[in-house]
C-alpha positions as CSV (number, residue, x, y, z in Angstrom):
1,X,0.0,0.0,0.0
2,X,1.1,3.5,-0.5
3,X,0.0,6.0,1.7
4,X,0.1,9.7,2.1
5,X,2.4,10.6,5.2
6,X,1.2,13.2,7.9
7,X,4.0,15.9,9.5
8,X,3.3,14.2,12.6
9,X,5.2,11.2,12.0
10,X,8.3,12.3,10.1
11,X,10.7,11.5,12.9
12,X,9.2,8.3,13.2
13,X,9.4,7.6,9.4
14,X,11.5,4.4,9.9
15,X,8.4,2.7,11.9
16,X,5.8,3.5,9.1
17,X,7.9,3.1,5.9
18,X,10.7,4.4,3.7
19,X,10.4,7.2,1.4
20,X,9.9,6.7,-2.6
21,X,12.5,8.9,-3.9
22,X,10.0,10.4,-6.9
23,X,9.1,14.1,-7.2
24,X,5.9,15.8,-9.5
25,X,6.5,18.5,-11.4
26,X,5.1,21.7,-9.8
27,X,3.5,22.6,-13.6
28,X,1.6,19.5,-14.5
29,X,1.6,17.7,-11.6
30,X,3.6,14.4,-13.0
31,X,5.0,11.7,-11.0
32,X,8.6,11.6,-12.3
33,X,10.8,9.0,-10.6
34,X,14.4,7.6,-12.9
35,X,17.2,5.6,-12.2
36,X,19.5,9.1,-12.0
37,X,16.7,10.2,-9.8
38,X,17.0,7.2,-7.2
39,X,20.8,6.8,-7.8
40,X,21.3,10.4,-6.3
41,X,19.0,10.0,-3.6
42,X,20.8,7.0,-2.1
43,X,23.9,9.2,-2.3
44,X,22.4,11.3,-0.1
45,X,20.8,8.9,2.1
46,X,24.0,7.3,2.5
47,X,25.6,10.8,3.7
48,X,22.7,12.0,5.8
49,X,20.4,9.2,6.4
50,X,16.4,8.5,5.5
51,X,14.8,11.4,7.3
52,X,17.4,13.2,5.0
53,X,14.3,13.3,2.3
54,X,12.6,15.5,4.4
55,X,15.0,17.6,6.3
56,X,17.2,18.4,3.2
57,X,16.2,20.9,0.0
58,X,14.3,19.4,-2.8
59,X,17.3,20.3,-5.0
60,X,19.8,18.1,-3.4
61,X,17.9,14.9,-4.5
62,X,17.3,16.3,-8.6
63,X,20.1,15.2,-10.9
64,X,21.2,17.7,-13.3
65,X,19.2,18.3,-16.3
66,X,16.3,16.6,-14.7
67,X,12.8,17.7,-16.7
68,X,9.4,16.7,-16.5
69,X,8.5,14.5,-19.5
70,X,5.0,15.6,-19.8
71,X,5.7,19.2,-20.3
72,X,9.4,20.2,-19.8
73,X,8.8,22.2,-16.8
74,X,12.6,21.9,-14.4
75,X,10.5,22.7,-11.0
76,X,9.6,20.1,-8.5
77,X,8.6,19.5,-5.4
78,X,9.3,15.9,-3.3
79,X,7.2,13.5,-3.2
80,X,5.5,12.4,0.7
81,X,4.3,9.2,-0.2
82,X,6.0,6.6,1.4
83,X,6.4,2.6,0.7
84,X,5.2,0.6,3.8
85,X,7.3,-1.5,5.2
86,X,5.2,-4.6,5.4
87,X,4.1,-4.0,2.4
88,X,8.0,-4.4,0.9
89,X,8.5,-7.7,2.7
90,X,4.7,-9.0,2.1
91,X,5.2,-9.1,-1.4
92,X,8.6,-10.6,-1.9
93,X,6.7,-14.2,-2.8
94,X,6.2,-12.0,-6.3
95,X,9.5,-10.9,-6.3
96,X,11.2,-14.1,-6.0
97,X,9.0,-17.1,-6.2
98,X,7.0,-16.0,-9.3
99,X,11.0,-15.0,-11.0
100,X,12.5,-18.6,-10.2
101,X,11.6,-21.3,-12.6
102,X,12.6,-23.9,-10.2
103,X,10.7,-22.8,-7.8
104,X,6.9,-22.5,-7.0
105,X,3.7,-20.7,-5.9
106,X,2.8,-20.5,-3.1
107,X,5.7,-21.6,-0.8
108,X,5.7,-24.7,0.4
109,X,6.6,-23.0,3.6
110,X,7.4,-19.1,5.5
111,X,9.6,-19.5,8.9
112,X,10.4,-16.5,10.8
113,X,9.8,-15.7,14.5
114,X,6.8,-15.7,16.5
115,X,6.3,-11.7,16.3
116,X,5.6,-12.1,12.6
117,X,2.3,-13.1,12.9
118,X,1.6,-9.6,12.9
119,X,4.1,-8.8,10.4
120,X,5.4,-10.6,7.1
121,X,3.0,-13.3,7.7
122,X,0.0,-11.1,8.0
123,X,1.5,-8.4,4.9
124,X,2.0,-11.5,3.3
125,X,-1.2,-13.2,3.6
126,X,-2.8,-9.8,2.6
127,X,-1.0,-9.5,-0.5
128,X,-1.5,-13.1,-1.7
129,X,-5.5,-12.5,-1.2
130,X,-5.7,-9.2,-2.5
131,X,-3.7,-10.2,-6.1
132,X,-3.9,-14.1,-6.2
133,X,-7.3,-14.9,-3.9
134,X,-5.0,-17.1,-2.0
135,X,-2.2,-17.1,1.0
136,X,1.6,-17.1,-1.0
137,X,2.6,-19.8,1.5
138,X,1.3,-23.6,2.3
139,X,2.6,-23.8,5.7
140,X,3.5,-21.4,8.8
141,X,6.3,-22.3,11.1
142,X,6.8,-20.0,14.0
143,X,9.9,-20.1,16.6
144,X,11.0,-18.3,19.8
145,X,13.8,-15.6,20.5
146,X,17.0,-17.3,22.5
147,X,17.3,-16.2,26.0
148,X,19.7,-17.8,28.9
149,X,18.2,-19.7,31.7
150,X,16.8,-16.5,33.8
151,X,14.8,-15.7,30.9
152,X,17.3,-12.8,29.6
153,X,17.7,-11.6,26.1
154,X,21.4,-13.1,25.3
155,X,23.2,-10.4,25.0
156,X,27.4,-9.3,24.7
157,X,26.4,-6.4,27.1
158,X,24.7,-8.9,30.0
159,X,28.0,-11.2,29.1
160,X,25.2,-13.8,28.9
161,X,25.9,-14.5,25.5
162,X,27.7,-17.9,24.1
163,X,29.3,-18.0,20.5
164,X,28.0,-20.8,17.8
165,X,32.0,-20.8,17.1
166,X,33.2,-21.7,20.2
167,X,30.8,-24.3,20.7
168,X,31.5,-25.5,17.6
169,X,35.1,-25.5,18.4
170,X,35.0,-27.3,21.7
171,X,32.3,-29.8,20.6
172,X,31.8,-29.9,17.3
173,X,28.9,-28.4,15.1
174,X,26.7,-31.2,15.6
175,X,26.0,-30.1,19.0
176,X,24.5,-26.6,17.9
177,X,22.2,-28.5,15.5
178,X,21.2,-31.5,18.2
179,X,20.7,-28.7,21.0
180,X,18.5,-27.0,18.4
181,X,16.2,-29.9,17.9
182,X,16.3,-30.8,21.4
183,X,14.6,-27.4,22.0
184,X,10.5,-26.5,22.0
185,X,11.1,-23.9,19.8
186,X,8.0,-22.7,19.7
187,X,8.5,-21.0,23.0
188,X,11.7,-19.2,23.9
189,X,14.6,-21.0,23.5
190,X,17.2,-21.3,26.2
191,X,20.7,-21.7,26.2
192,X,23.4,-22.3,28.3
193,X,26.6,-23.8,29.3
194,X,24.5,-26.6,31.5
195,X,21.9,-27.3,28.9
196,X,24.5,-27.8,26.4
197,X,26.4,-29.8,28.5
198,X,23.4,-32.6,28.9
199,X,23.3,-32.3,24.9
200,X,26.8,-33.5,24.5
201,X,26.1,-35.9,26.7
202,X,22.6,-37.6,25.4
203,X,25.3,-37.0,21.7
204,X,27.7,-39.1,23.4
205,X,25.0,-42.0,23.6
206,X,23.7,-41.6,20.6
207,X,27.1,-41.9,18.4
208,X,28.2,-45.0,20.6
209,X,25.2,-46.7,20.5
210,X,25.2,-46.6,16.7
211,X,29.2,-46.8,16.8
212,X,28.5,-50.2,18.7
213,X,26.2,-51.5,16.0
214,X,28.5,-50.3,13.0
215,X,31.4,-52.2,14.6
216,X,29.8,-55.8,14.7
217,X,28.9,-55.3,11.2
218,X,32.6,-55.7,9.8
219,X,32.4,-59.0,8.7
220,X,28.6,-58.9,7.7
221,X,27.7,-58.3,4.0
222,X,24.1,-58.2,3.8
223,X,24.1,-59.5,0.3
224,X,24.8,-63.0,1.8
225,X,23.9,-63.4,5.6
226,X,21.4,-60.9,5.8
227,X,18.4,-63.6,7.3
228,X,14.7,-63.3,6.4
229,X,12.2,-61.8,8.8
230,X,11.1,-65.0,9.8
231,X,14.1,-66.9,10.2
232,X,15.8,-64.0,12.9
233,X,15.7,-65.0,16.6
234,X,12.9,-63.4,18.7
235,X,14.6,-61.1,20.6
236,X,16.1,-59.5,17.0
237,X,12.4,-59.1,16.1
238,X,11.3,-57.4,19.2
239,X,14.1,-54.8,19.0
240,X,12.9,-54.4,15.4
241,X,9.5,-53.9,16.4
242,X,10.6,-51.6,19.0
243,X,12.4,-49.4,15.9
244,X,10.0,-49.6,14.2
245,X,7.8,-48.0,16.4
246,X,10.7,-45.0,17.0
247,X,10.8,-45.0,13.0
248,X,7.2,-44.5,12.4
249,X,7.2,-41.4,15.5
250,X,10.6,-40.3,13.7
251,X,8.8,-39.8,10.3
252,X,5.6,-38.4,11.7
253,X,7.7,-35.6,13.8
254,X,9.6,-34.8,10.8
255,X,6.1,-33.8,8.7
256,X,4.9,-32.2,11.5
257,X,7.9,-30.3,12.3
258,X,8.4,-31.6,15.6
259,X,11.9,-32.1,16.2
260,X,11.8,-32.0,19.9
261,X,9.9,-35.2,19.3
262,X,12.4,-36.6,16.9
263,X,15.5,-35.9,19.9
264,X,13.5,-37.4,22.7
265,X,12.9,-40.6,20.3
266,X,16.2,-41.2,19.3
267,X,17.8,-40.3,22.3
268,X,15.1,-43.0,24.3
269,X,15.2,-45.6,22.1
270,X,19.5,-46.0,21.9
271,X,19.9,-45.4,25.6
272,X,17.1,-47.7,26.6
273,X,16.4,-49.8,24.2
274,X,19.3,-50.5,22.0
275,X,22.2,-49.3,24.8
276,X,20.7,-50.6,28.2
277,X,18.9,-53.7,27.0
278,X,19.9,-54.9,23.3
279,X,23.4,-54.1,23.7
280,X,24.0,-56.4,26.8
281,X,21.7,-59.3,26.0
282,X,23.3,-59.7,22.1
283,X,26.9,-59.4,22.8
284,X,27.5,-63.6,23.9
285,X,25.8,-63.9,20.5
286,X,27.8,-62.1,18.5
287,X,31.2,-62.5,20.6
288,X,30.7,-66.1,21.3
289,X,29.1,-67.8,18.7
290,X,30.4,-69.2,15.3
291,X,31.0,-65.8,12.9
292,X,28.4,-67.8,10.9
293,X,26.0,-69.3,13.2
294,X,22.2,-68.1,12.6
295,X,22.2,-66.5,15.7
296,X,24.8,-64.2,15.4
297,X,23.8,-63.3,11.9
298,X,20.3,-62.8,13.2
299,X,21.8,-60.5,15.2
300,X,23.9,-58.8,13.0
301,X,20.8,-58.4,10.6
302,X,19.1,-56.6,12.7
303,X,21.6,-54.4,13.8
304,X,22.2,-53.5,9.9
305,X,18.5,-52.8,9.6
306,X,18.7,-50.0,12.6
307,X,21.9,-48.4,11.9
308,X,21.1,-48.5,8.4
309,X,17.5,-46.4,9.3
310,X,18.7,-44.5,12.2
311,X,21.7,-43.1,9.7
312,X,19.0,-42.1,7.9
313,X,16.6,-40.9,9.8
314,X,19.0,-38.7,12.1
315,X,21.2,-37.1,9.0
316,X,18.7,-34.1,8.9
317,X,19.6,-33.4,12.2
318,X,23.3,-35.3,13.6
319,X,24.5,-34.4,9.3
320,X,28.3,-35.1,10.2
321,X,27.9,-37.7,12.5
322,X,25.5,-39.4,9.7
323,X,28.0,-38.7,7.1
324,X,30.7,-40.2,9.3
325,X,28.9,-43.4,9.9
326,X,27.4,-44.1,6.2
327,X,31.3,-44.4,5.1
328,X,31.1,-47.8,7.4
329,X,28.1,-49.1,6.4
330,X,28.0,-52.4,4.7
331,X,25.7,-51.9,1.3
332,X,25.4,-48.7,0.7
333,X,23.4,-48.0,-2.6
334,X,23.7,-44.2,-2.2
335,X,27.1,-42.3,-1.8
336,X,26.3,-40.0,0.5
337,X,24.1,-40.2,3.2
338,X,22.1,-36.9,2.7
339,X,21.4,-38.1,-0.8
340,X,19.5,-41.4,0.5
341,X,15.8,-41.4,1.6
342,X,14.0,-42.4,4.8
343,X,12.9,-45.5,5.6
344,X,9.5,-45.9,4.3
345,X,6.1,-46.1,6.2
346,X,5.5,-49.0,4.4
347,X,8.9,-51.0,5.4
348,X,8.7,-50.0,9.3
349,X,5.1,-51.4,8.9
350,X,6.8,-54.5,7.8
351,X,8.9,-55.2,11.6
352,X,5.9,-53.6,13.3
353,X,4.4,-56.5,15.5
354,X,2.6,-55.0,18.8
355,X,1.8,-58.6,20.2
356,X,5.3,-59.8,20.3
357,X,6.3,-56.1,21.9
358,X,4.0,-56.7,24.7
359,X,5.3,-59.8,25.7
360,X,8.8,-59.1,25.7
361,X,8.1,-55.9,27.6
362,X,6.8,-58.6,30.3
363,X,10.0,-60.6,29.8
364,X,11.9,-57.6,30.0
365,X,10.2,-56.2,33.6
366,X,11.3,-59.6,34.6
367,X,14.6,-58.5,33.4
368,X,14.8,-55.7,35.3
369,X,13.3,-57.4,38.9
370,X,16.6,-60.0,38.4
371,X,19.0,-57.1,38.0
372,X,18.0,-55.4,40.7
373,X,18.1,-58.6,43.0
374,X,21.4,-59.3,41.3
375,X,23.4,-56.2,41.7
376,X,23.3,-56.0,45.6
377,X,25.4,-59.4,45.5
378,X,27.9,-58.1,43.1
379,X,28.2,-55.0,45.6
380,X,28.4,-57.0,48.7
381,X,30.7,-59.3,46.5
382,X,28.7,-62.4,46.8
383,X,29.2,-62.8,43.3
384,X,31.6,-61.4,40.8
385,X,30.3,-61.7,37.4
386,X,26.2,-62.1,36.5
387,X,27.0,-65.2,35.0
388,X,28.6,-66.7,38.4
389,X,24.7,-66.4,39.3
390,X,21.6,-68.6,38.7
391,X,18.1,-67.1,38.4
392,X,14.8,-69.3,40.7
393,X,11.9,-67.9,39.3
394,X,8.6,-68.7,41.0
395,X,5.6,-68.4,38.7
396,X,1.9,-69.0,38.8
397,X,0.9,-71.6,36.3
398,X,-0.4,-69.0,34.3
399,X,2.7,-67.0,34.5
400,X,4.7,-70.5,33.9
401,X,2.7,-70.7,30.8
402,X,4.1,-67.7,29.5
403,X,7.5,-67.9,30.5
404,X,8.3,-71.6,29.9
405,X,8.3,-71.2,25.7
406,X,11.2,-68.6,26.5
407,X,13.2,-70.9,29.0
408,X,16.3,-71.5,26.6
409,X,16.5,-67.5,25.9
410,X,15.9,-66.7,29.1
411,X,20.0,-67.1,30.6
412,X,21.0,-65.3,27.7
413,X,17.9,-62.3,28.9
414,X,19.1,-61.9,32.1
415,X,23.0,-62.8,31.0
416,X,23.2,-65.3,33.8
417,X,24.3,-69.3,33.2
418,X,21.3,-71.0,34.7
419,X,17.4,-70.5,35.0
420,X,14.9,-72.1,36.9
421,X,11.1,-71.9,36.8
422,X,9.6,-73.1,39.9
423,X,5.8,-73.5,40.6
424,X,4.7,-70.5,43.0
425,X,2.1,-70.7,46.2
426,X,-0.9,-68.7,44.7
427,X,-3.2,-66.4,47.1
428,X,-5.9,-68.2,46.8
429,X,-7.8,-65.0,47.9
430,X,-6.4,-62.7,45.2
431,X,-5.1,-65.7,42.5
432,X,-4.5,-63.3,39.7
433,X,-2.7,-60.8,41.3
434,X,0.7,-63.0,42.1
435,X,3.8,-61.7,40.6
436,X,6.7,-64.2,39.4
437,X,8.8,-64.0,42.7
438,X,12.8,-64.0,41.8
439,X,15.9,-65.5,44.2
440,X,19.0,-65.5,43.4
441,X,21.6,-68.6,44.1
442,X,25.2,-69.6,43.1
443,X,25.4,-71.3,39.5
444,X,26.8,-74.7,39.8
445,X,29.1,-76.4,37.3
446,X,32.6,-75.1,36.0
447,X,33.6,-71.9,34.3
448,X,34.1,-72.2,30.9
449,X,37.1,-70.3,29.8
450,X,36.3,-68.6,26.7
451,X,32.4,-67.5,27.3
452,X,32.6,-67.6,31.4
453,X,29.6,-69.2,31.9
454,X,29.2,-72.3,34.0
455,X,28.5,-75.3,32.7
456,X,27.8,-78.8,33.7
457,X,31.2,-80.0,32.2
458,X,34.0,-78.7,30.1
459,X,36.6,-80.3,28.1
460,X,39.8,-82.3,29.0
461,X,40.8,-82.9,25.3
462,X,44.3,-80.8,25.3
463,X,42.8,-79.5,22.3
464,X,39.8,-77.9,23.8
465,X,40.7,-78.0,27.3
466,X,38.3,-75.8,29.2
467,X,35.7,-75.1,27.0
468,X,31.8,-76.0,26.7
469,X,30.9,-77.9,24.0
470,X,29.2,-74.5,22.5
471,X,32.2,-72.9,22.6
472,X,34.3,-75.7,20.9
473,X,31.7,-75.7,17.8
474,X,31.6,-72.3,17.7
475,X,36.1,-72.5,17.5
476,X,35.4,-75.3,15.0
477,X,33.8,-73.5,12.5
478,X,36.6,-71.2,12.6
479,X,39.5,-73.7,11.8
480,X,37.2,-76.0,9.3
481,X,36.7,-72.6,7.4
């Protein structure tokens, strides 16, 4: 909009607009504006400022030889229209969108700061109605203003204020980006030594957890051991279910803009799930076995499957980390990382499988009632290793009926060398509420020497001396080739 400009708010011309350097010819009446014209006001608004227009003669803005083309006249007087503001910025979707072959009307998408909505996004939305019947932009996306943890503007002055550089040169710039997504941003956003402190650590997490899957991948091509879904060992499909749960959260975040949503996921799922549960229960798998044996390729399958997504699906996000860890993935059809898509709806859909989630998230609360009756012994040194132990679990018959089909995984579960199920004494006044009741005693049998758990015998053959008969196959495999 152009509109006339009172006296009244010349000193405040910088709030309402900027002045159109044009003058009319004092004869006719014109409109005369030319590129001498605008070229010699800038001069002089670069010497004296804006308000310049009106606080300086009308002569010191007209180039020489300036005359009016309607009727020759060589008098004018300054023109006191001025260009609004908002107006400028509003309509710079026609400026550039509508200039750019390759790219489109409306925008797919406007982001500034949460004060716009009465500013570009409103001048915007104004001028997209008034010339095109519709907004310029598909999509709104709104953020705070950074302040430190008192609720202060960062500022030099307050010497509250922390450099992207430095932070970038003590951690790395991954951290800036991961602190970003971490944030709500559509509240204020604050920063501080602390807070970034807890995002290098909850980074740390992340990068070893996926540096621990990348590493028993080295002798894993999935062209060749890669095992069908319904071949891999339950476990392997639970902790695929599980990511494909994250996956599915991951993807809706992303359309949704929700990055605080993406961080908590990823950040849950490798320190709980992958880190503090899958870790621990897959490494006699995959440092024990035979480098071929089903299990440990099971294992290894699945473990290409997440890393492989997670790469992925963090790269918008943790981009050199991702980069860093695509150079050591096995199969990789795309160069680069940030040139390869997400894993699709439809695939995570595939290793979905909320039945077999919920009962392993009852064999895993098991879990967690024998580690906690476990770790008092190792303290009081009662036991040194987990495996030294052996785990009596009392269970209704009900409960027994669940847990016995898991009996064989269940050592391996609660990485100890012996379990027990034992019928349980039911309350015969509250039958259904009896929990499985754990006690823990000393495993019997002998230590074998290569996977330390005890055993009912190990060898004498010179051989094999001191090693189960799982550990010899596995050792077998290895010198038959």
């Amino acid at each position: 909009m152009v509109a006339n400009r009172p006296d009244w708010c010349i000193s405040r011309q910088r709030v309402w607009g900027v002045p159109i350097p044009a003058v009319d010819c004092t004869a006719c009446g014109e409109a005369i504006i030319t590129p001498a014209l605008v070229e010699q006001a800038a001069g002089v608004f670069e010497r004296y400022g804006a308000d310049s227009w009106y606080e300086r003669p009308t002569e010191d803005f007209v180039p020489a030889g300036l005359a009016c083309p309607t009727c020759g006249a060589t008098t004018f007087e300054r023109e006191m229209n001025i260009l609004d503001v908002w107006f400028d910025s509003g309509s710079s979707h026609e400026a550039v969108l509508s200039q750019w072959p390759e790219l489109t009307w409306p925008a797919d998408i406007y982001l500034e700061g949460s004060d716009q909505h009465r500013g570009w996004f409103q001048s915007s939305l104004m001028v997209g109605l008034g010339t095109r019947g519709r907004p310029p932009f598909r999509q709104i996306v709104t953020n705070g203003f950074l302040i430190d943890v008192e609720g202060r503007k960062m500022s030099k002055s307050l010497g509250n204020s922390l450099e992207p550089q430095d932070v970038i040169r003590t951690s790395g710039a991954d951290i800036i980006r991961l602190w970003v997504a971490s944030s709500d941003y559509t509240e204020e956003i604050r920063l501080s030594n602390e807070i970034l402190a807890r995002v290098v650590e909850a980074y740390r997490k992340i990068r070893n957890t996926l540096r621990y899957l990348v590493a028993n991948l080295y002798d894993f091509d999935p062209a060749t051991d890669r095992v069908d879904r319904a071949r891999l060992e339950e476990v392997d499909r639970y902790i695929l279910a599980r990511y494909a749960d994250v996956g599915e959260r991951i993807l809706r975040a992303y359309e949704a803009y929700d990055y605080s949503t993406i961080f908590q996921a990823l950040n849950a799922f490798t320190t709980v799930d992958l880190s503090a549960f899958y870790a621990d229960v897959s490494k006699d798998r995959l440092y024990t076995f035979a480098a071929r044996a089903p299990e440990r390729r099971s294992a290894q399958t699945a473990m290409f499957i997440m890393a492989d997504g997670l790469t992925r699906l963090m790269a918008p996000i943790l981009s050199f980390t991702a980069d860093e860890i695509w150079r050591y993935l096995p199969e990789r059809l795309e160069e680069s990382v940030h040139i390869a898509v997400f894993p699709s709806a439809d695939d995570l859909a595939v290793l979905a499988d909320r039945e077999l989630a919920a009962r392993w998230q009852m064999l895993i609360s098991l879990r967690e009632e024998v580690l906690a009756q476990i770790e008092p012994l190792r303290k009081n040194k009662q036991i040194g290793s987990s495996l030294q132990a052996k785990v009596v679990v009392s269970a209704t018959p009900a409960e027994l009926g669940q847990l016995e089909p898991y009996a064989k995984q269940l050592p391996m579960l609660f990485i100890v060398s012996d379990v027990e199920l034992r019928p349980a004494r039911v309350d015969v006044a509250a039958p259904t509420e009896a929990q499985p009741r754990v006690s823990i005693e000393r495993a019997g049998g002998v230590k074998c020497e290569r996977c330390w758990r005890y055993v009912r015998a190990i060898s004498t053959d010179p051989a094999w001396a001191g090693l189960c008969d799982r550990c010899q196959d596995a050792l077998a495999e290895t010198v038959n080739g």
